[in-house]
N, C-alpha and C positions, 0 to 999 in steps of 0.2 A: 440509409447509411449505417453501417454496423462501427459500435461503439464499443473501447473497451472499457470491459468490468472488470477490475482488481479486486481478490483480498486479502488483507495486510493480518497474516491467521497468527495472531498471539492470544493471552490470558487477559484480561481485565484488568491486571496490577503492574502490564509491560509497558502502556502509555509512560512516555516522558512527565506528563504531568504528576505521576505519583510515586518521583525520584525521591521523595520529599518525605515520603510518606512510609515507601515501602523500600528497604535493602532487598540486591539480589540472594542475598543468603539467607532471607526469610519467605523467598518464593515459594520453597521447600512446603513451606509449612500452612501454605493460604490454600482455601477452597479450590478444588480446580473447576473451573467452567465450560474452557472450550471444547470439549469434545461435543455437548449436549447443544452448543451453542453455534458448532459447526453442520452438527446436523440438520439444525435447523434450516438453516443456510442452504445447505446441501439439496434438502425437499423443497426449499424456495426457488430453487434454481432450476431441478428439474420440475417442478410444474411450469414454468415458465419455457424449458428444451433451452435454458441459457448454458454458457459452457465460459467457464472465468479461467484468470492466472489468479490461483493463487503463492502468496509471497508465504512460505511457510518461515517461520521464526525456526532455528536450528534447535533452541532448546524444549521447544512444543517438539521437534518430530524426533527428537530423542525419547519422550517419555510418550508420544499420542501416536507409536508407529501403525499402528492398524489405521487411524484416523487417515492419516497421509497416504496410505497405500488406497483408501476408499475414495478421497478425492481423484487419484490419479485415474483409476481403475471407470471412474464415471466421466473420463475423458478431458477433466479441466490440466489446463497448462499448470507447471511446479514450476517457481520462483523461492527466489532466497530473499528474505528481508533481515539478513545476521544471524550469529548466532545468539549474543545474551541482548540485543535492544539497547546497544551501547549508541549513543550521536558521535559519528563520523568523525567534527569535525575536534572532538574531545581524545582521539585518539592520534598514535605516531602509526606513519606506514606500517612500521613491524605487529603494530597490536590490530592495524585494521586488517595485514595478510591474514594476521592469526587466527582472528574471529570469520572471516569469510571463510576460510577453509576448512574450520571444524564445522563450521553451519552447511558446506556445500558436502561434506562428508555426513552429517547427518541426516541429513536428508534421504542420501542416495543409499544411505543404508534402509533408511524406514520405507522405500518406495521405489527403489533400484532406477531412479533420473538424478543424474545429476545437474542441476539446476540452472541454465545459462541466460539467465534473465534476474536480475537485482532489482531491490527495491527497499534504501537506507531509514533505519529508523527513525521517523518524526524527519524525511525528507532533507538529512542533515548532512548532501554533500551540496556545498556552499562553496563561494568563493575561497572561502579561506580552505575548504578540503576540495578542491576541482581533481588534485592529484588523486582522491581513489578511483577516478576514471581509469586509471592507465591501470594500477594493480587489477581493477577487476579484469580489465582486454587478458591484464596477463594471464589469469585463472580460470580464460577460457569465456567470459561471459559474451554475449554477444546484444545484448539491450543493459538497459539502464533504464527506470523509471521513479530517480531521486530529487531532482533538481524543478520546484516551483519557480513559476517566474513571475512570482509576487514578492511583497515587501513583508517581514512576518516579524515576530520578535523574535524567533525561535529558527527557521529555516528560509529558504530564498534567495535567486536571486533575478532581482527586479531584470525587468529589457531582456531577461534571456528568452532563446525563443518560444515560441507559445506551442509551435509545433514539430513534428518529430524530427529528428537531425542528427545526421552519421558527425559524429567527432575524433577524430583522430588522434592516437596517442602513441606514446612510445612503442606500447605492446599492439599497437594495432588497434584499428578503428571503434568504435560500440557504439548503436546508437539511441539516443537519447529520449526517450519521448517523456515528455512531461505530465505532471496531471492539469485537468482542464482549466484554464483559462478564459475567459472570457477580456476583447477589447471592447470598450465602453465608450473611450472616445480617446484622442491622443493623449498619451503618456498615463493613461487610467485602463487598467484592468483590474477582473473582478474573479477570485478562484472561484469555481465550480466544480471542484473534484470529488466532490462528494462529503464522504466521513464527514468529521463536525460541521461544514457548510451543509450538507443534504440536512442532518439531524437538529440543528439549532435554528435554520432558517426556514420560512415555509417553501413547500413544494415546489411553487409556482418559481422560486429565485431560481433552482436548480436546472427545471425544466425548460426556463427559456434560455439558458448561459450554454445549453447544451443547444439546444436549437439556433442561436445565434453564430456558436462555430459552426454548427453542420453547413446553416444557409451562407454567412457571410464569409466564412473563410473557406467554408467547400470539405472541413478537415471532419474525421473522427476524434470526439471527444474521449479525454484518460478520465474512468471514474472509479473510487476504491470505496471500502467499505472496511469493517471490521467486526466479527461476530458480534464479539460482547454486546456491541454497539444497539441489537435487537434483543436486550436482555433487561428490560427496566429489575430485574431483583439481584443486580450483581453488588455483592458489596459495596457501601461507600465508606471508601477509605482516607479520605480525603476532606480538607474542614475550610480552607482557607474558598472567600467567594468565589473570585474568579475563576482560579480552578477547577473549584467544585463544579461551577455550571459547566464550563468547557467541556467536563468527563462525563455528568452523568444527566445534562438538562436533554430531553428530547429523547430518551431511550423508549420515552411507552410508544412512539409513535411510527418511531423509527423503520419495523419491519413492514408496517403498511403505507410510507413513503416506497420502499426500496418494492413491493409489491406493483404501486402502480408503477413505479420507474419502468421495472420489467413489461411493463403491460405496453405502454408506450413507448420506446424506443427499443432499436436493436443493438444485441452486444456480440460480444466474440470476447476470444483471450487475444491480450497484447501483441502474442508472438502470429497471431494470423492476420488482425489489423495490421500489424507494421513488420511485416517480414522481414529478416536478416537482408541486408544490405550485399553486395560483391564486395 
C-alpha cells in the first residue's frame, strides 16, 4: 500500500514552539538552514525513487526560489503550509485570506504551480477555526491536510475522522485527509504522523501505527517530516525544558529513522494517494 509522505519545508526558527523565543522581524537576521537541509532531503528521497508533497511555507519560497523550482522540477507535489507560520486559529477570516493568498502567490511565482493542497501551521485548524475550510475551497484548494484527530495542547480535534473525507463548504467541497492516527482500542487513539512522534519516539512505535492502519483499517497512512528536523547542528534557540526537548531531542537520529522508513514502506504524494474527489 503506498503511503503519503509530506514535507512541512520551513527554517528551524518557524516551529510554533520558538514563538517565545524568536519575533518574526528577527527571521531577517538568523542563520538560514533550509536550502542545505532540503537538499538533503532531496538526495534521501531520490535514493530511495520516493516522490513527496511538499507544503512550502510562502516566506521560504520568496527568498529559496531556485530551491522550490528544484523540488518541483524532481517531480514532488507543491503544497502551501501559509505564508508567515501564523496558527489558524489566532487569526480573523480576513488575516487568514490574506496570508493564504500571498503564500499561494509566492509560490507560484518561485515555481510557476499554484498550490491547491494546504497544510496549516502546527495543524491549527481546530474546532474553533473549522471555518478556514470554506475560505481555502474558495481560493481554489482542493485537499486539506490540517486537522489531527487527537487530543493535543496545541492543535486537534479528538473523534474526527481518522481517515480521508470530502467536506463540504460554502465554497465547495475539500477533502480532508488527516495525519496518521492510529486506533488502539475504543475511544484511544495514538498519532503516528511522524515529525516529533517519528524523532522523539523509537522506530518501532511509528512503524507498527503505520502498519496497524494499513492491515486493520485497509487505509494509507499521512506521514510529514520537516528538514531541519535531520539537522542535529541547527541552532538551539530555545531554554525552557519541555520545549527544548520537543524541538531539538532526536535530531542526530532522525535522518536514519526517516532512511529506513523509506526502505520499508511505500509512499507517494498526497494528491495521488487521495485524488480530488467529483
Amino acid at each position: 500500500m503506498r503511503n503519503v509522505l509530506s514535507v512541512d519545508l520551513e527554517e528551524y526558527f518557524h516551529p510554533t514552539e520558538l514563538e517565545s523565543a524568536v519575533r518574526p522581524e528577527d527571521w531577517e537576521r538568523l542563520e538560514s538552514r533550509v536550502e542545505d537541509n532540503t537538499r538533503r532531503t532531496l538526495e534521501l528521497l531520490a535514493r530511495h525513487k520516493v516522490r513527496a508533497t511538499f507544503f512550502v511555507l510562502g516566506w521560504v519560497g520568496e527568498r529559496h526560489p531556485a530551491l522550490i523550482r528544484d523540488i518541483a522540477a524532481a517531480g514532488h507535489e507543491i503544497g502551501c503550509h501559509s505564508y508567515g507560520h501564523r496558527l489558524v486559529y489566532r487569526l480573523t477570516r480576513e488575516e487568514f485570506l490574506a496570508d493564504t493568498r500571498r503564500a499561494q502567490e509566492a509560490i507560484a511565482a518561485a515555481c510557476g504551480v499554484t498550490p491547491r493542497l494546504y497544510r496549516a501551521p502546527s495543524y491549527s485548524i481546530t474546532r474553533a477555526s473549522f471555518w478556514a475550510l470554506e475560505t481555502l475551497a474558495a481560493c481554489g484548494f482542493t485537499h486539506d491536510s490540517s486537522i489531527y484527530p487527537i487530543a493535543h495542547d496545541r492543535y486537534g480535534i479528538p473523534g474526527f475522522s481518522r481517515q480521508a473525507v470530502q467536506i463540504p463548504t460554502a465554497a465547495g467541497p475539500i477533502l480532508e485527509v488527516p495525519p496518521a492516527a492510529a486506533q488502539l482500542s475504543p475511544g484511544r487513539v495514538a498519532p503516528v504522523g511522524g515529525g516529533g512522534y517519528l524523532r522523539l519516539l523509537p522506530y518501532r512505535y511509528t512503524a507498527a501505527g503505520i502498519r496497524r492502519i494499513n492491515r486493520d483499517d485497509g487505509q494509507p497512512a499521512c506521514l510529514y517530516i520537516h528538514p531541519w528536523e535531520i539537522d542535529p547542528g541547527i541552532p538551539r534557540l530555545l531554554r525552557k525544558r519541555l520545549t527544548s526537548w520537543r524541538t531539538y531531542a532526536g535530531l542526530a537520529s532522525m535522518e536514519g529513522k526517516l532512511d529506513r522508513l523509506l526502505s520499508e514502506f511505500a509512499f507517494a504524494p498526497l494528491g495521488e494517494v487521495h485524488p480530488a474527489r467529483a
